[in-house]
C-alpha positions in Angstrom: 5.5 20.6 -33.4 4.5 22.2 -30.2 1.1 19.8 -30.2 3.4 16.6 -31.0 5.7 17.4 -28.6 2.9 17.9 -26.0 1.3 14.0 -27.4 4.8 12.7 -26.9 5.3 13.6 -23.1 1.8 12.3 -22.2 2.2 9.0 -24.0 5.9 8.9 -22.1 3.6 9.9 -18.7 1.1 7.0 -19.6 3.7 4.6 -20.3 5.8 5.5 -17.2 2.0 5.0 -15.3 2.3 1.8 -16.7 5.3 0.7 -15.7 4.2 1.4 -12.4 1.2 0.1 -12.0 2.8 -2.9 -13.2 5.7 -3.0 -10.6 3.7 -2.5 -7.6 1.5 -5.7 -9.0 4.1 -7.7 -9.3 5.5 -6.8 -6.2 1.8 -7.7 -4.5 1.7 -10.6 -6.4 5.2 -11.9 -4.8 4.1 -11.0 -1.6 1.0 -12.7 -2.2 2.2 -16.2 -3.3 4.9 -16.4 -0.3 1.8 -15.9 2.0 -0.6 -18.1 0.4 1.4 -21.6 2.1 0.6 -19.8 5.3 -2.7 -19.2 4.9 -4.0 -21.1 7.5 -1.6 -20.3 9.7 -2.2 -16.3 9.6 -5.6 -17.2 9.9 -5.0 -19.3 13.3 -2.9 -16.7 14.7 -6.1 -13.6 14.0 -8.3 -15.9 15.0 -6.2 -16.1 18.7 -7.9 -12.8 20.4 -11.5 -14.7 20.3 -10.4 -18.1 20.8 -8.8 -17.1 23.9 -11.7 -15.7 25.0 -13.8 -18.4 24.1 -16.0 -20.7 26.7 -14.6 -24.0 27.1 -15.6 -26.4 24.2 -17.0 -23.4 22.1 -15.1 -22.8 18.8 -14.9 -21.3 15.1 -17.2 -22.8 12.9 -17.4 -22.4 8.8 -21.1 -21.6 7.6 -20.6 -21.4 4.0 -19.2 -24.9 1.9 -16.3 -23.2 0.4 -15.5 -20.9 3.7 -12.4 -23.2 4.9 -10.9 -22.0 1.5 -11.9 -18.7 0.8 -12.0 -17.0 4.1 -7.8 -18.0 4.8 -7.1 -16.7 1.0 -8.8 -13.5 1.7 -7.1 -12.9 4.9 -3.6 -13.9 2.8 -4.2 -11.2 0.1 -5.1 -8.5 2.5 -1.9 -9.4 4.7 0.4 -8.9 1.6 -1.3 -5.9 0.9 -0.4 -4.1 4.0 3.0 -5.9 4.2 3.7 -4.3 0.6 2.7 -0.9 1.0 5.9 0.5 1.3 6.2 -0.8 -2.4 3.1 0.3 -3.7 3.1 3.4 -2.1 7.1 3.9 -3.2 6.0 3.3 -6.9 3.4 6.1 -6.5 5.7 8.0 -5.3 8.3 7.5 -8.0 5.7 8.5 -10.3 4.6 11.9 -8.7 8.0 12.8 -7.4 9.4 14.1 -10.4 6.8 16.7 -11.2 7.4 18.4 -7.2 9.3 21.1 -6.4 12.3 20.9 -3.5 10.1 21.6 -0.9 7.4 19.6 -1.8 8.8 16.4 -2.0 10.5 17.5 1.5 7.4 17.7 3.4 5.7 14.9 0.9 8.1 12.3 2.1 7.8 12.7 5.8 3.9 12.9 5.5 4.1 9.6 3.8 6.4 7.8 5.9 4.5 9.1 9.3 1.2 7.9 7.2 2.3 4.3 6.9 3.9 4.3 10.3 0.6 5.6 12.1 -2.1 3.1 9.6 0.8 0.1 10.9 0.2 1.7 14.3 -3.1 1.6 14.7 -3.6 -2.1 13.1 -1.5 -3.4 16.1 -3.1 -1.0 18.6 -6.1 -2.9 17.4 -5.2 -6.7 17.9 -3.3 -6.6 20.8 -5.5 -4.0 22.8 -8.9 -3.4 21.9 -9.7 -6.8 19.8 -9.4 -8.6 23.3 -11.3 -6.0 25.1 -14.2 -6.1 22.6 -14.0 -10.1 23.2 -14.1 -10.0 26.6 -17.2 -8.3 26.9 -19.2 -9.9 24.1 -18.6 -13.6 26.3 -19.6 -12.0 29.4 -22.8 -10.4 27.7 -23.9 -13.7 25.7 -27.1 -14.9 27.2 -27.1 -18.0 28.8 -27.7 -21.0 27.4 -26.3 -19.3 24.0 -23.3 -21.6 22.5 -21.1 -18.4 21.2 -19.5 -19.6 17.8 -18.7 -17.3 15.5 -18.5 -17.8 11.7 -14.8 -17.8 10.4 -15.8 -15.6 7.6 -17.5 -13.4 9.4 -14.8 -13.0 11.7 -12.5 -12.3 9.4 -14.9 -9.5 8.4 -15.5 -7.6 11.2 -11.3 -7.7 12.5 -10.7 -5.9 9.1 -12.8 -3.5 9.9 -12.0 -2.7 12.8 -7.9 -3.2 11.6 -9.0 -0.3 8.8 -10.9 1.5 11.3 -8.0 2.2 13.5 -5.8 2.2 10.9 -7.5 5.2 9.5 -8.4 6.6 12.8 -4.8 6.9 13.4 -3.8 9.0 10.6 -5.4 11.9 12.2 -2.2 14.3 12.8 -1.3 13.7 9.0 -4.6 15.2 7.9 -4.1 17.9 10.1 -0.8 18.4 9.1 -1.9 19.0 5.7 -5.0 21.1 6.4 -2.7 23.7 7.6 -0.3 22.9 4.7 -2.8 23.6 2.0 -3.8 26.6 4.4 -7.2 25.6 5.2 -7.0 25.7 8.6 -4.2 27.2 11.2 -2.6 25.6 14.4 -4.3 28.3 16.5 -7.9 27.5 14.4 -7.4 23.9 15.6 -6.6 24.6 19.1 -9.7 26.5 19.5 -11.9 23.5 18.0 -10.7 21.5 20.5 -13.7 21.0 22.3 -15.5 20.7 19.1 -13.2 18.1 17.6 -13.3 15.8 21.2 -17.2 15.8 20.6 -16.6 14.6 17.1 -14.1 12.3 18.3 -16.2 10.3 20.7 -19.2 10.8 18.2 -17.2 8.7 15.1 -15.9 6.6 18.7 -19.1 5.4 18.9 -20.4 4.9 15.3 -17.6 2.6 13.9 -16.4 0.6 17.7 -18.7 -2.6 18.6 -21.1 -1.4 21.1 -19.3 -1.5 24.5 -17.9 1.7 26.1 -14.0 0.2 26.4 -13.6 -0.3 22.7 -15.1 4.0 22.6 -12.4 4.5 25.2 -9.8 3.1 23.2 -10.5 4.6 20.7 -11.7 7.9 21.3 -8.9 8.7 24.1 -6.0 7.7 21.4 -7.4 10.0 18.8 -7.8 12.9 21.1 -4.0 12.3 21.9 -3.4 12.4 18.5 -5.2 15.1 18.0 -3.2 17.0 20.0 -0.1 15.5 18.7 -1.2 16.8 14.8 -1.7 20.4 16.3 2.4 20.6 17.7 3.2 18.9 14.5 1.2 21.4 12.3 2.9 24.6 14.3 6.4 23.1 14.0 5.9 22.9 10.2 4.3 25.6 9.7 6.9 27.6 11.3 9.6 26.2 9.5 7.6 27.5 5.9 7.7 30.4 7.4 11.4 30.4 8.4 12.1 29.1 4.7 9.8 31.5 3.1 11.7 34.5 4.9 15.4 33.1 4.1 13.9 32.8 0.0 12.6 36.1 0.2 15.9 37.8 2.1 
């Protein structure tokens, strides 16, 4: 009985997996479709940073045949991927939330919220700042006599990664939020790796910016900001678990 009982509540787990895998691909496919007439459209607009910056009579150009076609539908599926992460991430939530205790799902739900917010942050930090930075310095630089035109899918590929780049970048005070949750690390362990931690900072800066020391800047002098920021956050929580854990225990 025990056994069937156990085979019941996992098929009933699986099922409810199910079910949510299923909303949060409908809800991307909705997304998805009301994007897809704009296509060409979003593309124009990310496309704006370099055009700007373009010399006079230099454009985009499309390398590949099919490029025109593919490289706006690509761009349309990633944009209603990050516009429905609230949904996707809500159904994984729904899922997991059940199975947490009080306290958990009090500190999960901030982390997640102040996760999306700083990934959305750190997109836009990227187009309107640092994208035409990096532009601006790769026209100056091209050689003379060097037409600059850039391949659309190309482009496409190197603004997403520099859009996940920052967006990931920027989720720094939420890892370090949870180091000291899981009790890997403490506030006052963090504050003495300081030094440490700006050297890694400018080191990563370096690896995953395009190769001019503005687009390090910006993004080596916001992480270390946030770096700081994820150490006040991290002692504020973890003096509230400790205010919590003494009121449970008196």
């Amino acid at each position: 009985m025990t056994g069937a009982e156990g085979e019941g509540h996992l098929f009933d787990h699986l099922l409810e997996l199910r079910s949510r895998i299923l909303r949060g691909i409908v809800g991307l496919g909705l997304v998805l479709v009301a994007f897809l007439p704009f296509a060409n459209r979003l593309y124009a607009w990310l496309s704006r940073p370099l055009v700007e910056k373009l010399p006079a009579g230099a454009h985009l150009i499309a390398v590949e045949v099919a490029s025109p076609f593919f490289a706006p539908l690509k761009l349309a599926f990633f944009a209603a991927l990050v516009v429905s992460m609230p949904w996707l991430l809500y159904q994984a939530w729904a899922f997991v939330a059940p199975g947490l205790y009080r306290r958990e799902k009090r500190l999960a739900l901030p982390l997640l919220a102040s996760s999306l917010a700083l990934f959305y942050a750190g997109c836009a930090f990227a187009f309107y700042i640092v994208l035409p930075s990096v532009f601006r310095f790769l026209t100056m630089v091209t050689p003379e006599g060097v037409a600059m035109m850039t391949d659309i899918n190309a482009y496409l590929d190197f603004v997403l990664v520099i859009f996940l780049a920052f967006g990931i970048s920027f989720e720094l005070p939420v890892a370090l939020v949870i180091l000291v949750l899981l009790g890997w690390v403490t506030p006052a362990q963090l504050k003495e790796a300081r030094g440490y931690a700006i050297v890694g900072i400018f080191i990563l800066a370096a690896v995953i910016t395009p190769p001019d020391v503005i687009s390090q800047l910006m993004l080596a002098i916001p992480m270390c900001l946030l770096y700081e920021a994820g150490i006040v956050a991290a002692r504020v929580l973890a003096r509230r678990g400790d205010a919590d854990g003494g009121s449970g225990g008196a």
